[in-house]
KEKE-3310 file (N, C-alpha, C; in steps of 0.2 Angstrom, whole numbers, plus 5000, padded with zeros to 4 digits):
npx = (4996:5009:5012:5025:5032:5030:5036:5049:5052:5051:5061:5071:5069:5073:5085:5092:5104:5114:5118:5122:5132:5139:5154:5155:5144:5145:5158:5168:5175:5163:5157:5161:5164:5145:5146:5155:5149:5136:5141:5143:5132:5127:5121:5116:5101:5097:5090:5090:5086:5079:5088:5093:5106:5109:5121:5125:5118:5124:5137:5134:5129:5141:5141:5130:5115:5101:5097:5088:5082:5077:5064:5058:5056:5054:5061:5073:5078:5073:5088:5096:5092:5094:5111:5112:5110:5120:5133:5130:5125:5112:5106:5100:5085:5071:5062:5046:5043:5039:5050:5043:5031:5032:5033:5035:5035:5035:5052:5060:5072:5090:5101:5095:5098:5102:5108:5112:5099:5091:5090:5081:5069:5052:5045:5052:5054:5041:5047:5059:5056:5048:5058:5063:5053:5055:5066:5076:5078:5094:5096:5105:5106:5110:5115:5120:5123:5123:5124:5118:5125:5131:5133:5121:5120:5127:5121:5108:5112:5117:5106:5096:5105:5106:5093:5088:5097:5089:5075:5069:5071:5072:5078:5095:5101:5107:5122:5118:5107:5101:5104:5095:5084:5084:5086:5076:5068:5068:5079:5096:5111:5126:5139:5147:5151:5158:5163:5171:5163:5169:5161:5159:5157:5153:5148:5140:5129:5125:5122:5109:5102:5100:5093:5099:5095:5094:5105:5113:5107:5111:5126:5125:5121:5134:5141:5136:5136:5144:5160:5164:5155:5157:5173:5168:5163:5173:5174:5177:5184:5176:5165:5165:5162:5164:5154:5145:5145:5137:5139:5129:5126:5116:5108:5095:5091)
npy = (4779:4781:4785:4779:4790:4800:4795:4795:4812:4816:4808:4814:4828:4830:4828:4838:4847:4840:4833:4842:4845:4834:4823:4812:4813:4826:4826:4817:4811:4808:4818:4827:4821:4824:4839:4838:4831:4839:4852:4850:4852:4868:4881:4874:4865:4857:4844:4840:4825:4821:4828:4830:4836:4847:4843:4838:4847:4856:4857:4857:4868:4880:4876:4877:4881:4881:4876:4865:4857:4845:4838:4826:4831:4848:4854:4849:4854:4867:4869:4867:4879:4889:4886:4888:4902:4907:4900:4909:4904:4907:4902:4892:4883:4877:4864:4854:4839:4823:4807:4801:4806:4817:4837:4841:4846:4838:4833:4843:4845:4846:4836:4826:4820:4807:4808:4796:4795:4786:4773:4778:4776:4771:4767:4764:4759:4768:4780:4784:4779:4792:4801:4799:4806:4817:4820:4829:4827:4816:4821:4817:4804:4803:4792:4790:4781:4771:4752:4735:4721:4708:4696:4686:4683:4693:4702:4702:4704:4717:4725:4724:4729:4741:4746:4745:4755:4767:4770:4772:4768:4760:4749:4745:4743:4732:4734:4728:4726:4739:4742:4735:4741:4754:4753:4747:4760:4765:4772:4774:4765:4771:4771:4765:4762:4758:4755:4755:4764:4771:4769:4776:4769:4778:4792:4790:4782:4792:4803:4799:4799:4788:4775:4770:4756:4750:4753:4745:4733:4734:4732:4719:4710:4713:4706:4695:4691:4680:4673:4676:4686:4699:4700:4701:4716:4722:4724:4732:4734:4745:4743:4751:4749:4745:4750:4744:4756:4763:4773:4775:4781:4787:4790:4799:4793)
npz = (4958:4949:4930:4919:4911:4920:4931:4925:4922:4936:4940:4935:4936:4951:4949:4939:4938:4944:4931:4922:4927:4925:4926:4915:4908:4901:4895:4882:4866:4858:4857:4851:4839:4834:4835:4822:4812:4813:4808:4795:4789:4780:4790:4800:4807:4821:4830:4847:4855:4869:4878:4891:4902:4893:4882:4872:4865:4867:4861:4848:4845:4843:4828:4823:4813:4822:4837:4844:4860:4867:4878:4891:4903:4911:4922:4918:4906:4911:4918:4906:4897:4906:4907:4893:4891:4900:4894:4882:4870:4861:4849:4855:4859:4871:4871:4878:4879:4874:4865:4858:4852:4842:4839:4827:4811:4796:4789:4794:4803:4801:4808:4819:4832:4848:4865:4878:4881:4875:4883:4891:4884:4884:4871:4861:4846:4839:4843:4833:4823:4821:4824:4812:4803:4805:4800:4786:4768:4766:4777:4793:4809:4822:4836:4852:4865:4880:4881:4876:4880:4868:4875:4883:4896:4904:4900:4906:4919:4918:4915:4925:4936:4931:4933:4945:4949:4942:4942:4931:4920:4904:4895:4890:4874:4861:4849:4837:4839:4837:4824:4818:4822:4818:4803:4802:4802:4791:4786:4782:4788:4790:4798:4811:4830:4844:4863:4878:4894:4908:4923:4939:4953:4965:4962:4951:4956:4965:4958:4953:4966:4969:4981:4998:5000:4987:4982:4989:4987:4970:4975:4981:4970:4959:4968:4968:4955:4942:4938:4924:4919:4930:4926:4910:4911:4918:4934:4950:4964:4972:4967:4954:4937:4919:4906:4890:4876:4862:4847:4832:4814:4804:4788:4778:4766)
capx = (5001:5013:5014:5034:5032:5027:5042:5053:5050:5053:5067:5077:5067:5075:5094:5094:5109:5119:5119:5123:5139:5142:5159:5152:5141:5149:5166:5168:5174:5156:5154:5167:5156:5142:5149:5156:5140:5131:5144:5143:5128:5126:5114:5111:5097:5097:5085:5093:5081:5080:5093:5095:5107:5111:5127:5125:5114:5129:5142:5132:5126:5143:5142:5123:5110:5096:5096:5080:5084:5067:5065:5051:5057:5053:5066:5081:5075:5076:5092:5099:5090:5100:5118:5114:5112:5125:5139:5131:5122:5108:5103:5097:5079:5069:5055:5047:5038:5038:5052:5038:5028:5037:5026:5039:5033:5042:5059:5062:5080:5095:5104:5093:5103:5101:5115:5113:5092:5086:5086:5074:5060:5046:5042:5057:5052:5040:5052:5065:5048:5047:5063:5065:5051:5057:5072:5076:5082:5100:5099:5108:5100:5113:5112:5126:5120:5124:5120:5116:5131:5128:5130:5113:5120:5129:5113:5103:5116:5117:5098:5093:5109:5103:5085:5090:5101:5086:5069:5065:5077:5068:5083:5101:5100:5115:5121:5114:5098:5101:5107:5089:5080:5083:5087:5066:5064:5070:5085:5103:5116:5131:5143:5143:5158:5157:5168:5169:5163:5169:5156:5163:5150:5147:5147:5135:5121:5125:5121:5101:5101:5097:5092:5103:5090:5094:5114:5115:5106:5119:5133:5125:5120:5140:5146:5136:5139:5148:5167:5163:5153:5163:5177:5166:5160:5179:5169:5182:5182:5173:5159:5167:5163:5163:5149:5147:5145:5140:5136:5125:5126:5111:5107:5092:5090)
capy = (4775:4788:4784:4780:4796:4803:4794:4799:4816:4815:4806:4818:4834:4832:4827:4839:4849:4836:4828:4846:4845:4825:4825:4806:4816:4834:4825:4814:4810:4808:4826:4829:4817:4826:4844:4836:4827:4845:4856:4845:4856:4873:4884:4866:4865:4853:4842:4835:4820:4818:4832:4830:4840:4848:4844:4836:4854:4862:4853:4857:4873:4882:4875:4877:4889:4882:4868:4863:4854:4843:4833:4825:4835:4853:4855:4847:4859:4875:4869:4867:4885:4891:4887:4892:4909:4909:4901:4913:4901:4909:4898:4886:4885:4871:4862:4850:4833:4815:4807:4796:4811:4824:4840:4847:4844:4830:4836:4850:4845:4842:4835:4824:4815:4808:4806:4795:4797:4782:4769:4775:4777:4767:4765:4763:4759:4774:4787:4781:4782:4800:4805:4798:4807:4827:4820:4831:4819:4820:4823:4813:4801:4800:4789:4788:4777:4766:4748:4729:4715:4702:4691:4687:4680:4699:4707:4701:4708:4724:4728:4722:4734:4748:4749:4746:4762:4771:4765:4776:4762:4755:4744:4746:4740:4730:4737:4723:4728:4746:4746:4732:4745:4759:4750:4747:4765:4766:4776:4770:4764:4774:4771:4764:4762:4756:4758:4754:4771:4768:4773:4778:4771:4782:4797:4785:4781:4799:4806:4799:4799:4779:4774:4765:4748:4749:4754:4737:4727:4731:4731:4710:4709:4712:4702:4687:4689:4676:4677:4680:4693:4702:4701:4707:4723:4725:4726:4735:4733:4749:4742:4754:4745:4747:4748:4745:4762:4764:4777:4772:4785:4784:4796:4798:4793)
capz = (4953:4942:4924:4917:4909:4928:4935:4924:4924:4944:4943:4932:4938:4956:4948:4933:4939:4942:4925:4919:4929:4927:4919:4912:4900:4900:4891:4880:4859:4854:4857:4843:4834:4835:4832:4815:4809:4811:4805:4790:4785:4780:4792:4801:4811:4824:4836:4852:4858:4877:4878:4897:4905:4888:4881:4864:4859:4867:4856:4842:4844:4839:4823:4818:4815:4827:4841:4848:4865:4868:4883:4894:4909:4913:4927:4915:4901:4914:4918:4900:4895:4909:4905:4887:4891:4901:4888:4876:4864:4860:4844:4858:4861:4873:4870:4881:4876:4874:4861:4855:4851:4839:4837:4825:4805:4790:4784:4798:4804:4797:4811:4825:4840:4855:4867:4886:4885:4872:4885:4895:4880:4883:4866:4856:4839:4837:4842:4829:4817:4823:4822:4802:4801:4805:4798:4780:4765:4766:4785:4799:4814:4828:4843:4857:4871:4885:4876:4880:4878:4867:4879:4885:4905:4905:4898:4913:4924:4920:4917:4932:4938:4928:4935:4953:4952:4940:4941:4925:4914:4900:4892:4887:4868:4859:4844:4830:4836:4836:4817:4817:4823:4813:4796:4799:4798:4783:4787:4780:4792:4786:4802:4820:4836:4851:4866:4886:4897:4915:4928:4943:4957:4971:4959:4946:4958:4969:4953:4951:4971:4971:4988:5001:4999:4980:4981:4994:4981:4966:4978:4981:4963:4959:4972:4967:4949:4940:4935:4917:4921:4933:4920:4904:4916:4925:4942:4954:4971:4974:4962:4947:4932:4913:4902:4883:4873:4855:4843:4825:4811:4799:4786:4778:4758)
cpx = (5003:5015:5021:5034:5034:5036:5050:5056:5052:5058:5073:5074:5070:5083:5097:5102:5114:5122:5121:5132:5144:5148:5158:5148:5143:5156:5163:5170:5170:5155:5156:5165:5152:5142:5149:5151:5136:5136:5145:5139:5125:5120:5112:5106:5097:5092:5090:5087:5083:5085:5096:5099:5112:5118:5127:5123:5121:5137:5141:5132:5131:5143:5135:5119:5103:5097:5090:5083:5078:5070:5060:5051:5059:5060:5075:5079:5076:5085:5098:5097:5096:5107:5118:5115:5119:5133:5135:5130:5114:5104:5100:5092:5078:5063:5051:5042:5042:5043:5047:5031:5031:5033:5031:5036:5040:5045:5059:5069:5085:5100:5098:5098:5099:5107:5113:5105:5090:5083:5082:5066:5057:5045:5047:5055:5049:5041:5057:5059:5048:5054:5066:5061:5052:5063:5071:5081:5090:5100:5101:5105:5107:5113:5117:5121:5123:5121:5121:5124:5128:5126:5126:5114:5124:5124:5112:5106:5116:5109:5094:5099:5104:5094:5085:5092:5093:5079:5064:5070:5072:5073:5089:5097:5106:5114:5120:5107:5097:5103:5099:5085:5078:5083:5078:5064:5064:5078:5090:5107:5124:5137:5141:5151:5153:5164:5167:5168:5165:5164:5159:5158:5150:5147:5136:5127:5119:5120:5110:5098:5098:5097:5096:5101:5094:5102:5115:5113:5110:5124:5132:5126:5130:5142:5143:5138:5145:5157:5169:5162:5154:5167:5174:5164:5169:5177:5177:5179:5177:5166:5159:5164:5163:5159:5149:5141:5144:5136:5134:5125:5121:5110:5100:5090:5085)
cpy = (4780:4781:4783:4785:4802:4801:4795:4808:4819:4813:4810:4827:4834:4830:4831:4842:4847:4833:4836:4847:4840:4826:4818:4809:4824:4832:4818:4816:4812:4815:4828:4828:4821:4834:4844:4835:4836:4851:4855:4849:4865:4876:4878:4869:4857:4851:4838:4833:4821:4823:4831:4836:4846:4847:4840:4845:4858:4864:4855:4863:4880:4883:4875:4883:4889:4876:4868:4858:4853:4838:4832:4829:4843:4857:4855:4852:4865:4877:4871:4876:4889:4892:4886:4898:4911:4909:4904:4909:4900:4907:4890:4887:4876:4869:4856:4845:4827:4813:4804:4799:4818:4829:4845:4843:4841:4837:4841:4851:4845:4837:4830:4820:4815:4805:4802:4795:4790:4777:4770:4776:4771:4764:4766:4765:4766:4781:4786:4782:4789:4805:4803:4804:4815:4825:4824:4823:4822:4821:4816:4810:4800:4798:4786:4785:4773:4759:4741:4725:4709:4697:4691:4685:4691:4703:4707:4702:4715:4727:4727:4729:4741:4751:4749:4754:4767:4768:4766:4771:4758:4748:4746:4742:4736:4732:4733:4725:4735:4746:4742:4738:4752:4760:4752:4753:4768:4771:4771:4769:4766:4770:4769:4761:4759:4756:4757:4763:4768:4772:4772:4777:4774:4788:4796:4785:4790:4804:4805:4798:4792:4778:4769:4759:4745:4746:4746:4731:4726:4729:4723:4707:4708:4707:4695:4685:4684:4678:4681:4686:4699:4705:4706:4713:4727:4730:4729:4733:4738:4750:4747:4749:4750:4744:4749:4752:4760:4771:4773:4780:4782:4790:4793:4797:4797)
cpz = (4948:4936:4922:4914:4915:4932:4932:4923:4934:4946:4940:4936:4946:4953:4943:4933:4940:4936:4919:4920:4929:4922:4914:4904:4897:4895:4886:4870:4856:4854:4852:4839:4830:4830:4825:4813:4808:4808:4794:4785:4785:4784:4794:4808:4815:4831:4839:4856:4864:4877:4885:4900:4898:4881:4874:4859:4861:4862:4849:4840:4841:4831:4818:4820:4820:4829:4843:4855:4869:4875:4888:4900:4910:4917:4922:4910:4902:4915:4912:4897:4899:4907:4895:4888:4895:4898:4883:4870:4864:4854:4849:4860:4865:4873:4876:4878:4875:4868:4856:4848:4848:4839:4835:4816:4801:4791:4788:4800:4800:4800:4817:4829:4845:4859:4877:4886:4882:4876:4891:4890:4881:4878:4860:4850:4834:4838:4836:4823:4817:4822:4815:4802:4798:4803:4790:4775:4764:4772:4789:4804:4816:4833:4848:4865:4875:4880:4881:4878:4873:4870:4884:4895:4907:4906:4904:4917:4924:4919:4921:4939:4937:4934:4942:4954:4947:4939:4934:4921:4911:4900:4887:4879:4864:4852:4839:4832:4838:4829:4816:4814:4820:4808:4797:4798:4792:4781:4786:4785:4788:4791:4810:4823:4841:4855:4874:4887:4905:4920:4935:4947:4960:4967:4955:4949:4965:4964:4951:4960:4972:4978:4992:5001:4993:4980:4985:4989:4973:4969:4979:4973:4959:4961:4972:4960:4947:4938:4927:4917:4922:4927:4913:4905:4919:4930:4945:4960:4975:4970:4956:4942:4925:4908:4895:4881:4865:4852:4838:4822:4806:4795:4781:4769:4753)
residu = (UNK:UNK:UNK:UNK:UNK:UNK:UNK:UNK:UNK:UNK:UNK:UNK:UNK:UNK:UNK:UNK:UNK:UNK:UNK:UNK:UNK:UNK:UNK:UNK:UNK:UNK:UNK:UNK:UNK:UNK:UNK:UNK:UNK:UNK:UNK:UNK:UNK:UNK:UNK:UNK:UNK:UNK:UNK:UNK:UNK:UNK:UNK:UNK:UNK:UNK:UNK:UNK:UNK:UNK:UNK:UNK:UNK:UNK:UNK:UNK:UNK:UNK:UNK:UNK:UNK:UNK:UNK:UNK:UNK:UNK:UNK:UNK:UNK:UNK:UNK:UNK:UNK:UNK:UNK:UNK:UNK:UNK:UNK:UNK:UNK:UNK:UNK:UNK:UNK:UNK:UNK:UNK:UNK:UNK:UNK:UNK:UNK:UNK:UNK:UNK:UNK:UNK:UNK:UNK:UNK:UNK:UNK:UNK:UNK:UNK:UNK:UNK:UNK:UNK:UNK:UNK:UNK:UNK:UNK:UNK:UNK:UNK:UNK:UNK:UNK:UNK:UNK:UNK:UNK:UNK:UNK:UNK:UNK:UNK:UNK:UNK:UNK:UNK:UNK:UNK:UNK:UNK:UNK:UNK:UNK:UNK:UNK:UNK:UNK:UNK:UNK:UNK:UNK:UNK:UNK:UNK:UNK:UNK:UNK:UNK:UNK:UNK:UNK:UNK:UNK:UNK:UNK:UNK:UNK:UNK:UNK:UNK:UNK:UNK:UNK:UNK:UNK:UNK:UNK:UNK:UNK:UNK:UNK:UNK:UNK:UNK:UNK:UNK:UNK:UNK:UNK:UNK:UNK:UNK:UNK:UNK:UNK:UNK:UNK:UNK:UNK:UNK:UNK:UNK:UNK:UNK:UNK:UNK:UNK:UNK:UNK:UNK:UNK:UNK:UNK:UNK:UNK:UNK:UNK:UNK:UNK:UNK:UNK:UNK:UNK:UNK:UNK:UNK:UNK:UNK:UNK:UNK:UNK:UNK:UNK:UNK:UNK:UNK:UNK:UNK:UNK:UNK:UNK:UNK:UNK:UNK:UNK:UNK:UNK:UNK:UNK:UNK:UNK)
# end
């Protein structure tokens, strides 16, 4: 019996290279975002949560004097070390470890982000604890993520979608309680967006190598879904849809 630590570890440590090359997470505004926020600070030093297939620390890393690029996955880690060296950002270093579990000391960053990783944390709350903690005063919490719909018949559609195509899926989260959540850690709510991202499925679930059983079972889940539903998603015929996106900026008082 592998731990959700164990299975995700597993399920990104065979897909890391893909997710280096996905143009879903390689593109995008937020990156922009990001860049800004850490430029923001002289000599910023920067933690990228869950870092994945790198691209938030690579966004960053022009503009600051050290990134840290943490993640529970060894293999995603080698990857991202990799295509630093080779674009030549050399102020990227990788760490490996648990979000929930910081082993960096108070007030060390200036900058923490996490971009596409939170909803598979286990333990939400006390990663968000942890990242105030290596927060400096005056520094920034950014959080770009895939999120939940308010609507609670939508919800139950797409995370029931979600963990079919990734078995490592904790929980999309909606943005009222993503600004909840990190109000409690005592960090300010400065700014927050949201925004559809289209996922493109046979890339989407090619991308985590989801199993033909699974990919048959969203492709039902779709086709029984209600018309609401459909509609707030714009299912496509080729099971495309569009998922709610948001960033939250918090800073640290």
């Amino acid at each position: 019996m592998r731990s959700h630590n164990e299975v995700i570890s597993e399920q990104f440590g065979t897909t890391a290279a893909s997710y280096l090359t996905s143009a879903v997470h390689a593109q995008g505004a937020d990156l922009q975002d990001l860049a800004a926020y850490a430029a923001a600070y002289p000599q910023a030093r920067v933690l990228d949560l869950g870092c994945g297939g790198g691209h938030a620390s690579f966004a960053t890393a022009p503009v600051a004097a050290q990134v840290v690029a943490y993640d529970l996955s060894a293999q995603m880690l080698e990857v991202v070390r990799a295509a630093a060296v080779e674009r030549k950002l050399s102020n990227i270093e990788v760490q490996q470890g648990s979000a929930d579990r910081l082993p960096f000391a108070d007030a060390s960053f200036d900058v923490v982000c996490t971009r596409f990783s939170a909803h598979h944390w286990r333990n939400l709350p006390q990663a968000l604890r942890e990242a105030a903690r290596v927060l400096k005063q005056g520094g920034r919490f950014v959080v770009i993520d895939t999120a939940a719909p308010a609507d609670v018949l939508a919800d139950t559609y797409v995370q029931g979608i979600e963990l079919l195509r990734d078995t490592s899926h904790v929980r999309n989260v909606s943005l009222s309680s993503w600004k909840k959540l990190i109000a409690q850690t005592g960090l300010q709510i400065e700014f927050s967006k949201s925004w559809k991202l289209t996922l493109e499925f046979s890339s989407w679930v090619a991308r985590m190598r989801t199993s033909p059983e699974h990919i048959a079972a969203i492709k039902s889940l779709w086709r029984a879904a209600p018309a609401e539903v459909r509609t707030y998603f714009n299912v496509a015929e080729d099971y495309s849809f569009d998922i709610d996106t948001v960033l939250v900026e918090a800073i640290k008082k």
